[in-house]
C-alpha positions in Angstrom: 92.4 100.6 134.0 92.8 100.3 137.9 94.5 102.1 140.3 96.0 102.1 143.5 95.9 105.4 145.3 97.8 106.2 148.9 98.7 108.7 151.1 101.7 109.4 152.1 103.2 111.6 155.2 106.5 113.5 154.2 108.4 115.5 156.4 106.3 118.7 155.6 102.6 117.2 155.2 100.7 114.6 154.1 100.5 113.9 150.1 98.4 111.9 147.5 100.0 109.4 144.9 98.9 107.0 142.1 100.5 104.0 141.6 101.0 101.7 138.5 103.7 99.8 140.2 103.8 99.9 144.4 106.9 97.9 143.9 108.3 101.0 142.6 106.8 103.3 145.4 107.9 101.0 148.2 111.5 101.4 146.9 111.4 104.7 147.0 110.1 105.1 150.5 111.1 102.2 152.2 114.5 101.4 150.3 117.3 103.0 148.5 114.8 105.5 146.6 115.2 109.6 146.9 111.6 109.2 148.8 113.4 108.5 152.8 115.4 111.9 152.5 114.6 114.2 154.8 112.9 111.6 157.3 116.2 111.6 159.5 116.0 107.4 159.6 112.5 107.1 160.3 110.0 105.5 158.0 107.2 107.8 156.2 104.1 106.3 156.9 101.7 105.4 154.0 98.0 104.7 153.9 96.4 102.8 150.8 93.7 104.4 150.4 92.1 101.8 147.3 93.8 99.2 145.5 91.5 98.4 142.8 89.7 101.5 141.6 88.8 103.0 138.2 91.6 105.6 137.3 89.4 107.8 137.6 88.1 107.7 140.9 91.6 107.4 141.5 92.6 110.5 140.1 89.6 112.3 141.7 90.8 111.0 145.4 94.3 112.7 144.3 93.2 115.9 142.6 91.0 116.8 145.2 93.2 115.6 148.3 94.0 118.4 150.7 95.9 118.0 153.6 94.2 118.3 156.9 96.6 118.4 160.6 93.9 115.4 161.6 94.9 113.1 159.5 98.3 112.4 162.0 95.4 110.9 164.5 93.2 109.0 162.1 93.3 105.7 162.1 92.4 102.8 159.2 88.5 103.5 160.2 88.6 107.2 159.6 90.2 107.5 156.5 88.2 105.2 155.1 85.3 107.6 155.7 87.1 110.3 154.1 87.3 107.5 151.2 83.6 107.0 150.8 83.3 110.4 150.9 85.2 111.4 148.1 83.9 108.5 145.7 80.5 108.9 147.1 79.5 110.7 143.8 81.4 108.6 141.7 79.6 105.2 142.8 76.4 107.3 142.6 77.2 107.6 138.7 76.6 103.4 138.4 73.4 101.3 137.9 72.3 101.3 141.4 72.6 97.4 140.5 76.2 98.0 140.9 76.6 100.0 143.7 76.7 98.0 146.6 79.3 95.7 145.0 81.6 99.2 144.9 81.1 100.1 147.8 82.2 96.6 149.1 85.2 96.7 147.0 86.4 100.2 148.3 86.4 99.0 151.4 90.2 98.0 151.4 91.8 101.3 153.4 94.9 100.2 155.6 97.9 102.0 156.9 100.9 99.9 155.9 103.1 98.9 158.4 106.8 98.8 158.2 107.6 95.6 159.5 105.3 94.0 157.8 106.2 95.4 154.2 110.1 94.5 155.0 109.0 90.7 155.2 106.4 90.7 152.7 108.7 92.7 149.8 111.8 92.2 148.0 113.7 95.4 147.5 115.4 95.8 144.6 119.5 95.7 144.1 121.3 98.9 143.6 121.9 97.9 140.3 117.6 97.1 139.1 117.5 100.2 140.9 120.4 102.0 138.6 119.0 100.3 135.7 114.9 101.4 136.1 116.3 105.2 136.6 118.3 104.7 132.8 114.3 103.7 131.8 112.8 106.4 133.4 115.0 108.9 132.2 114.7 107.4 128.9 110.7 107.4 129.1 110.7 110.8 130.3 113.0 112.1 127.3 110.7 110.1 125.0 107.4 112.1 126.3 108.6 115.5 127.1 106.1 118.3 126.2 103.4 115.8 125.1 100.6 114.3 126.5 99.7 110.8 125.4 97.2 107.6 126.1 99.1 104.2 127.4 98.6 103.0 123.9 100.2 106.0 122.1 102.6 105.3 125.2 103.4 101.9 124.0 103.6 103.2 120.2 106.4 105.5 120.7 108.3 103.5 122.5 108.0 100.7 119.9 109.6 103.1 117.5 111.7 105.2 119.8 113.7 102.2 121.8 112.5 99.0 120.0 110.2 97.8 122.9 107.9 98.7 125.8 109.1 96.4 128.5 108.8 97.4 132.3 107.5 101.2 130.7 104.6 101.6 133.7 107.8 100.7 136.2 109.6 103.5 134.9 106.7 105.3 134.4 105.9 105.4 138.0 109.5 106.4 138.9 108.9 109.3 136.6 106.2 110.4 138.3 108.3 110.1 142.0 111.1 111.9 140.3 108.1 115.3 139.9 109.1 114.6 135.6 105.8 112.9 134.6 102.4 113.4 135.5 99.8 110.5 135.2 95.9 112.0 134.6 92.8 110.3 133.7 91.8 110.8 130.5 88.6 112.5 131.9 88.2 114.3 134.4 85.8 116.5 136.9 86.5 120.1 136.8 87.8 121.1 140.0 85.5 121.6 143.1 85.6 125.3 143.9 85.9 124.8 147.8 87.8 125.9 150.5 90.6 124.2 151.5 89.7 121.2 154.2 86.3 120.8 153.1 84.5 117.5 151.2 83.6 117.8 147.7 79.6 117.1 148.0 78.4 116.4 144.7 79.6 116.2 141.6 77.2 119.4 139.9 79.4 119.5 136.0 80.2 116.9 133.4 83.6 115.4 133.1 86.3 117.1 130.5 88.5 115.2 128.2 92.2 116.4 129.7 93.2 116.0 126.1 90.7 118.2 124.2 89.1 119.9 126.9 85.4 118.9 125.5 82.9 118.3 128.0 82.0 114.2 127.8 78.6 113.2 128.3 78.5 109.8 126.7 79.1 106.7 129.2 78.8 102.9 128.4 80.2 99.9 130.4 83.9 99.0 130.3 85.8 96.2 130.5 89.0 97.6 131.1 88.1 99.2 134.7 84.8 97.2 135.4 83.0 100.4 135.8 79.0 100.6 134.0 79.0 103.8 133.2 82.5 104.6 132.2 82.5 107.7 130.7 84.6 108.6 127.1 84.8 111.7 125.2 83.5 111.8 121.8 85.1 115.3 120.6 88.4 113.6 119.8 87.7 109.9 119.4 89.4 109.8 116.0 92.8 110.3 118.1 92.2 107.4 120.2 89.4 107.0 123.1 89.9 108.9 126.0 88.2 106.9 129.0 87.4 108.1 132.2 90.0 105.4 133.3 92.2 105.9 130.3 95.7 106.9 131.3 97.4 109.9 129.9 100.5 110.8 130.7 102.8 113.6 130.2 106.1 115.0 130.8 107.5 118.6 131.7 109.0 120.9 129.2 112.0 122.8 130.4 111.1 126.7 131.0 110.3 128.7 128.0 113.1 130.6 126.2 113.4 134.2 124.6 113.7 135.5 120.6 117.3 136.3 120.6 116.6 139.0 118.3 116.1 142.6 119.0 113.9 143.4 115.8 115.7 144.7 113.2 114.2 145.1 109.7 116.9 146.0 108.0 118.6 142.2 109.4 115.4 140.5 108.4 114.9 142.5 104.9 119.2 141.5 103.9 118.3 137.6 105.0 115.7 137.0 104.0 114.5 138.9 101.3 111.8 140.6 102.7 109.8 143.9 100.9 109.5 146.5 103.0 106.0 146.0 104.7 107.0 142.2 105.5 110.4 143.3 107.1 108.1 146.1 109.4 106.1 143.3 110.3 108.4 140.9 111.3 110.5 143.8 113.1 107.7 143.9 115.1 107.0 140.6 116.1 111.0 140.1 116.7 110.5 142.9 119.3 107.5 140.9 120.8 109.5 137.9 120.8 112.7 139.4 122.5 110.1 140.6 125.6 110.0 139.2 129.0 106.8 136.8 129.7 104.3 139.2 131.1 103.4 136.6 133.6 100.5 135.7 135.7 97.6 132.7 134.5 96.6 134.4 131.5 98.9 132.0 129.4 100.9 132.7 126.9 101.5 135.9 124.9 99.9 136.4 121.7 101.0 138.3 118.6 98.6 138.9 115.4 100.5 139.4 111.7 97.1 140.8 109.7 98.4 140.7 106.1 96.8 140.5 103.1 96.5 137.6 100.8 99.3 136.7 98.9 101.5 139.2 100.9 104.0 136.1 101.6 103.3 135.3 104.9 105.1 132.1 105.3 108.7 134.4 104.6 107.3 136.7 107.4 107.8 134.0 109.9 111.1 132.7 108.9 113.3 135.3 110.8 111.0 134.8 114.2 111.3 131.2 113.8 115.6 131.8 113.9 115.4 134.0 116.6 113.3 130.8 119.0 115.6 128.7 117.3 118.8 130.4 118.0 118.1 130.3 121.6 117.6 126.4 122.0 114.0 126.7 121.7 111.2 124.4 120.1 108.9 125.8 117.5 105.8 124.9 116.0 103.6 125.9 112.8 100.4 124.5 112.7 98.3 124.7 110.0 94.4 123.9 109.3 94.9 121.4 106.4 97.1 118.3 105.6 97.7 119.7 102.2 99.1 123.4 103.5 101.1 120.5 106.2 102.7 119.1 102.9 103.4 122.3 100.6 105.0 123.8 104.1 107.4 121.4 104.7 109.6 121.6 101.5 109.8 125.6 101.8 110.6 125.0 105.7 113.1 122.6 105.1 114.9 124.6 102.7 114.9 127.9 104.8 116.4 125.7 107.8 118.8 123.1 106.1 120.5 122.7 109.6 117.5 122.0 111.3 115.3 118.6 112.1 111.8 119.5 110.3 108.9 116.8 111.5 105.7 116.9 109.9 103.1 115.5 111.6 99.1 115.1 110.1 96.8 112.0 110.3 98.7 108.9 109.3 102.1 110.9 109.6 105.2 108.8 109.4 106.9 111.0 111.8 104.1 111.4 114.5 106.8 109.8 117.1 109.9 111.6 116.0 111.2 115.3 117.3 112.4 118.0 115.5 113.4 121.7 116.3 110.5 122.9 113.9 107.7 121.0 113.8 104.8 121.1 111.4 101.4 119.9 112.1 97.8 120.2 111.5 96.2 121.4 114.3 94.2 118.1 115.4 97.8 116.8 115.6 98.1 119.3 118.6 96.2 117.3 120.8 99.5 114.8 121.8 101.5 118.2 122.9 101.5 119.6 126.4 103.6 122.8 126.8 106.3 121.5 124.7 106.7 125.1 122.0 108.5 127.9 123.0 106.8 129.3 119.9 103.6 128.6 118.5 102.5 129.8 115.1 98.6 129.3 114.2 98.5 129.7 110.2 95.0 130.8 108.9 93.3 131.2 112.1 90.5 131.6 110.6 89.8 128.5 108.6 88.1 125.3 108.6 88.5 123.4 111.3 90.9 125.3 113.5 87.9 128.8 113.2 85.2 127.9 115.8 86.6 125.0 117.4 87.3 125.6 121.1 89.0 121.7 121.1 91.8 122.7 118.7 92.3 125.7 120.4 92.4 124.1 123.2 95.1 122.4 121.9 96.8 124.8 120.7 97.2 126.8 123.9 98.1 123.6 125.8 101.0 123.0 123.4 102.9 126.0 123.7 104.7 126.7 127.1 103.1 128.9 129.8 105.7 131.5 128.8 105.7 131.1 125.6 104.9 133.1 123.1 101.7 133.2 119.9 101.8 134.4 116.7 98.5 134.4 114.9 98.5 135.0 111.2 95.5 135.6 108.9 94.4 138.1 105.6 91.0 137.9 107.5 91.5 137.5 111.8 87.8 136.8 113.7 86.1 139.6 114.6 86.7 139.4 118.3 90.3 139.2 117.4 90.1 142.4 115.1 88.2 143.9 118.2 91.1 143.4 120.3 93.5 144.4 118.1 91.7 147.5 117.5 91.6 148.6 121.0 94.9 148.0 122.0 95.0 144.3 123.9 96.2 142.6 121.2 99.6 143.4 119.7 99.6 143.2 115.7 101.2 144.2 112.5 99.5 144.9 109.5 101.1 143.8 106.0 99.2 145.9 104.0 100.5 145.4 100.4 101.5 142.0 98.6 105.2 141.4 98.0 105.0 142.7 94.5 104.2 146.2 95.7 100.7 146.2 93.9 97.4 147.5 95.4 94.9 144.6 96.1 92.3 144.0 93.2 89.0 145.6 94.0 85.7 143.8 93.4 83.8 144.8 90.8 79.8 144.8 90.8 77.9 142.7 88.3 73.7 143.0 88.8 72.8 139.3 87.2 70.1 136.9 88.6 70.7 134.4 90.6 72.0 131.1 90.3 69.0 128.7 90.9 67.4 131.2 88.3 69.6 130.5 85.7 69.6 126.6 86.3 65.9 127.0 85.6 65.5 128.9 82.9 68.7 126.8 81.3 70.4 129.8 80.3 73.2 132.1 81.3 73.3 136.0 81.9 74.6 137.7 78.8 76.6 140.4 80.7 78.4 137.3 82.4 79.3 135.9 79.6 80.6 138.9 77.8 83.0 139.3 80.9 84.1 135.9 81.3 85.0 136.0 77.9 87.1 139.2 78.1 89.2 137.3 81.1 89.7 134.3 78.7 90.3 136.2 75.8 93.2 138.3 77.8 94.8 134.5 78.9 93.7 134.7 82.7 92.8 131.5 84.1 89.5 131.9 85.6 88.3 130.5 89.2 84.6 130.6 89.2 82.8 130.0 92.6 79.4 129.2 93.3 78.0 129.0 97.1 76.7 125.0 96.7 78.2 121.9 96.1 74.8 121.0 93.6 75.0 124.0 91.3 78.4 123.0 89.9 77.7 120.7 87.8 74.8 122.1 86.0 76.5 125.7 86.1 79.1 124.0 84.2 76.8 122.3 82.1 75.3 125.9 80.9 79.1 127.1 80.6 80.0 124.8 78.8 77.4 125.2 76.4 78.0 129.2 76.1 81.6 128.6 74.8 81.8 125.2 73.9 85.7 125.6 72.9 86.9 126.3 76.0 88.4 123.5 78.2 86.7 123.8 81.6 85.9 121.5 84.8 84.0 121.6 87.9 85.2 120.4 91.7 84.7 120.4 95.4 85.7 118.8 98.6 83.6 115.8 97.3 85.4 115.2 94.5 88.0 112.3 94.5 89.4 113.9 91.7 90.1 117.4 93.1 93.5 117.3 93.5 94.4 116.4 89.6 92.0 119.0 88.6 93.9 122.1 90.4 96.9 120.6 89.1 95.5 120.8 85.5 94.0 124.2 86.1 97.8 125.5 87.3 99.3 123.7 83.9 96.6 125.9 81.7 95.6 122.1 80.5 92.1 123.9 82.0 90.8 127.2 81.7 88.2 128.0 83.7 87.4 126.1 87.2 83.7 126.1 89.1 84.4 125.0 92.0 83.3 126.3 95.8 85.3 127.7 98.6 87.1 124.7 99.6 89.7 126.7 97.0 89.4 130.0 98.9 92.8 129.7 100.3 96.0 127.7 99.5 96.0 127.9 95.7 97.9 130.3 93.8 97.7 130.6 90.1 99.8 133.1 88.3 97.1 135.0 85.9 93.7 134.1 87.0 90.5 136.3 87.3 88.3 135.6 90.4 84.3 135.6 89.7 81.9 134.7 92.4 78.1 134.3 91.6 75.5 134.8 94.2 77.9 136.5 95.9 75.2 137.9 98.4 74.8 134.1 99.2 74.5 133.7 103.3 77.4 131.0 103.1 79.6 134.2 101.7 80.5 136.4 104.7 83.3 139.1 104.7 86.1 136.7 105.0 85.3 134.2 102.5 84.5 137.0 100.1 88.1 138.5 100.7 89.7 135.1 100.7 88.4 134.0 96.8 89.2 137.7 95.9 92.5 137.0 96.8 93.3 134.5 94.3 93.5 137.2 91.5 96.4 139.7 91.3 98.9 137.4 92.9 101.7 137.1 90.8 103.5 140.4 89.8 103.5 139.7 86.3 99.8 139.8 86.3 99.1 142.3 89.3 95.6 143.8 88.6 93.9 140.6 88.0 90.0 141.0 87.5 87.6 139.9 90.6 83.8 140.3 90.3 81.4 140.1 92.5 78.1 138.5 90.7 74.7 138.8 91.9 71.1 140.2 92.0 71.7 142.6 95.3 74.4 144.2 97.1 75.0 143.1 100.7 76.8 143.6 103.5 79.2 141.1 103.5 80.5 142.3 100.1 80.6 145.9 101.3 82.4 145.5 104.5 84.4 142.7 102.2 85.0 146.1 99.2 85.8 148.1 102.5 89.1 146.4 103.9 89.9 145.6 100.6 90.3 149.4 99.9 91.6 150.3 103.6 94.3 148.0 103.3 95.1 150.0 100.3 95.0 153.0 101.6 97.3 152.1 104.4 99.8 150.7 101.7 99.7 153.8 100.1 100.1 156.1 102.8 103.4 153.6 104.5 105.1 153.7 100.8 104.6 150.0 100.4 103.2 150.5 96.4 104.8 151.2 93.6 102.4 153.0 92.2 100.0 156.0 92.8 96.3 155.7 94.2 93.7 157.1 92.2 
């Protein structure tokens, strides 16, 4: 896309603009637009600075635009100076084949002269006028608190108000109005210089303004005319984001407060809390009912640590009411479509009165807007400051765990003074760090809702797996306790560390009790999904699998074994997360895990360790039923 940029003098100073329709911009200046206030009847004047540039060279000249008392003196030579300046580094970028045809098509500055704009342009009537603010305003309701590419633009407003007519006029009028901002979908970070001074050279890579990846990948583009337009890769199954892509996106209102005090007693009567979930949620209500500390380090951040199958998703219901009861927006987002989908039911009955969107890749509500919204967190990338409250489910799993674009995301969707809840059974270490020394507020939930202690791991010496694929047969002593968890009716999730080894682990299971209806699966497997199902019905027994079924699958008696579990692709969390399948459901409470394998390590101890603390601490708050030995 190109661009015209100009320069405007208000009142106070000078200021920088974009344009996508000067039509618009003259009419705001010149005619019966908001822009003449203030001028006491005479004119502003306005410079063009470009015409036709890449959006992104426009967007530089803008971002980077500072004021100077000069520029009342300079005349069309000068500031076209300060244009080659500041796209100096830009042409640079091209095939120097290329570069002297910029340079000759930047050479367009001129200050606009009133006069001759009256002749040459029709203003428009009061009522065009009357009727492009009804489109703006419309526009601007459609695209508050998200951030969105022309095309996504043109989408929602397809759906939203059945056509995209005259939507960059209004656009443009938005932006006038301070309620929209139009960005480049790349951009250079900002130039640390003192105010007044040139930027000299361009020393970093662009950033996507969606996902906040660096983007080092350029090609030539038709759209702008540029050779080496550059595009960011990180988040190109969202749409590409061009250097001279246009995102916009429109201003949230200011962020609200949890109307509720924190009382557990309030949340344990509505919602049916246990004790530990209702002194978790106390405590989080509290956090939510705090001022905004302020400043730039964005918004506040709560951990809930609780164990699996302590019942997090109840946990977050009362904090959710207390956002929601003030007029405020909420958000969970969760790593996984599938989590997306078994959410939205429970959601929807919890909040019958409110509007529940769910939004995941190929979403049929990815353009409507709810109170509560539910998304995967890739789905994040079209918000900007939109949340009041922002819940992060699993925090520390595929894909959200290690990936600075979602969080990125993430951050950018809540409001500045907003507020975070993390929750996780196993937080990253740095966030553990910071919880443990005071700069991160948490809760622990200690104890599932059934008031049981957590299963602890139990040691079982056997060789390895590749070992036993070898030599074609099984260990005895894990057969002898497999058979003991089928014999006593537990379902059994069996993991193994590689995708390859299931099927001729199975093989060899199979083969050691042959009566025994079993299957393997993985994140490979088409059939995955009907296989879980069958394994929840009983219609299977035993499951090999890997730990794509670490999380999100509860069965109500199963027994957890995981073979080479001192496997490098087991750390502390993912050990905790299988073990966490067992002992769910209090009618089978001290379900069996095992940990299988020729050494101990220390993934499995530290993995033994908070199993055992977070026992301890149950213990000790009164959140078990029953004595510790």
């Amino acid at each position: 896309m190109q661009m015209i940029v100009y320069a405007v003098r208000t009142p106070d100073t000078w200021r920088c603009y974009l344009s996508l329709d000067m039509r618009v911009d003259l009419q705001w200046w010149y005619g019966d637009g908001e822009g003449r206030k203030g001028f006491s009847g005479r004119p502003p004047r306005i410079v063009i600075l470009a015409s036709s540039i890449p959006l992104g060279w426009a967007a530089s000249i803008r971002d980077t635009f500072r004021p100077l008392q000069e520029m009342d003196q300079w005349d069309a030579g000068e500031w076209q100076c300060y244009v080659d300046k500041q796209i100096a580094s830009c042409i640079s970028e091209e095939p120097e084949r290329n570069q002297a045809r910029w340079r000759a098509a930047t050479q367009d500055v001129h200050v606009l002269d009133e006069r001759a704009v009256l002749s040459g342009w029709t203003p428009s009537t009061r009522e065009e006028w009357a009727g492009l603010m009804r489109q703006a305003e419309q526009l601007i309701c459609a695209i508050e608190g998200r951030a969105l590419l022309a095309g996504e633009v043109e989408a929602l407003l397809a759906e939203a108000a059945g056509g995209t007519g005259g939507w960059r006029s209004a656009a443009q009028l938005g932006v006038l109005l301070g309620r929209l901002r139009m960005e480049a979908g790349l951009a250079e970070p900002a130039p640390r210089v003192p105010p007044g001074r040139l930027r000299r050279s361009r020393a970093m890579a662009p950033r996507c303004r969606r996902c906040g990846s660096e983007a080092r990948s350029r090609t030539a583009c038709a759209a702008c005319g540029s050779a080496a337009c550059a595009y960011c890769e990180a988040c190109l199954a969202m749409g590409r984001s061009r250097a001279c892509t246009l995102l916009l996106h429109g201003a949230a209102g200011p962020a609200v407060r949890g109307t509720a005090g924190g009382s557990p007693t309030a949340a344990l009567g509505r919602w049916g809390l246990s004790a530990a979930q209702s002194a978790a949620a106390g405590a989080a209500l509290r956090f939510l009912a705090e001022p905004p500390a302020g400043g730039s380090a964005g918004p506040a951040r709560f951990l809930i640590w609780a164990v699996t199958g302590a019942g997090k998703t109840e946990m977050i219901f009362p904090l959710l009411q207390a956002v929601l009861d003030a007029g405020g927006r909420v958000l969970v987002a969760a790593p996984r479509r599938d989590v997306v989908l078994e959410l939205a039911p429970r959601l929807s009955k919890a909040f019958p009165d409110e509007q529940v969107i769910t939004l995941y890749g190929g979403s049929p509500e990815r353009w409507k807007r709810g109170s509560i919204t539910l998304a995967t967190t890739h789905q994040l990338l079209r918000f900007r400051e939109a949340f009041d409250l922002v819940v992060i489910d699993e925090i520390d799993a595929f894909p959200y765990h290690n990936d600075p674009m979602l969080a990125y995301a993430a951050r950018n969707a809540c409001k500045k003074e907003g507020k975070y809840i993390y929750l996780s059974a196993t937080p990253p270490a740095p966030l553990q760090r910071e919880a443990a020394r005071g700069r991160l507020p948490h809760a622990k939930v200690p104890a599932r809702f059934h008031g049981h202690p957590l299963p602890v791991p139990r040691k079982l010496k056997i060789f390895p797996v590749h070992r036993c694929l070898q030599q074609r047969r099984l260990p005895l002593p894990l057969v002898r306790s497999l058979r003991a968890s089928l014999s006593r009716g537990a379902q059994v999730f069996l993991f193994v560390s590689r995708i390859r080894h299931i099927a001729p682990f199975l093989e060899l299971l199979q083969q050691a009790m042959p009566d025994m209806p079993m299957e393997g699966t993985s994140s490979v497997d088409p059939a995955r999904a009907d296989k879980v199902m069958a394994f929840r019905h009983r219609e299977i027994r035993l499951l090999v699998t890997t730990t794509i079924l670490e999380r999100g699958v509860t069965v109500p008696k199963s027994d957890v074994y995981i073979v080479d579990a001192n496997s490098d692709l087991f750390d502390e969390a993912a050990l905790i997360q299988m073990a966490g399948r067992a002992g769910r459901s209090k009618d089978d409470p001290a379900g069996r895990v095992v940990f299988a394998a020729p050494q101990w390590t220390r993934s499995q101890s530290l993995a033994v360790r908070q199993i055992k603390q977070m026992n301890r601490i149950a213990g000790k708050g009164g959140y078990l039923r029953i004595e510790l030995t």
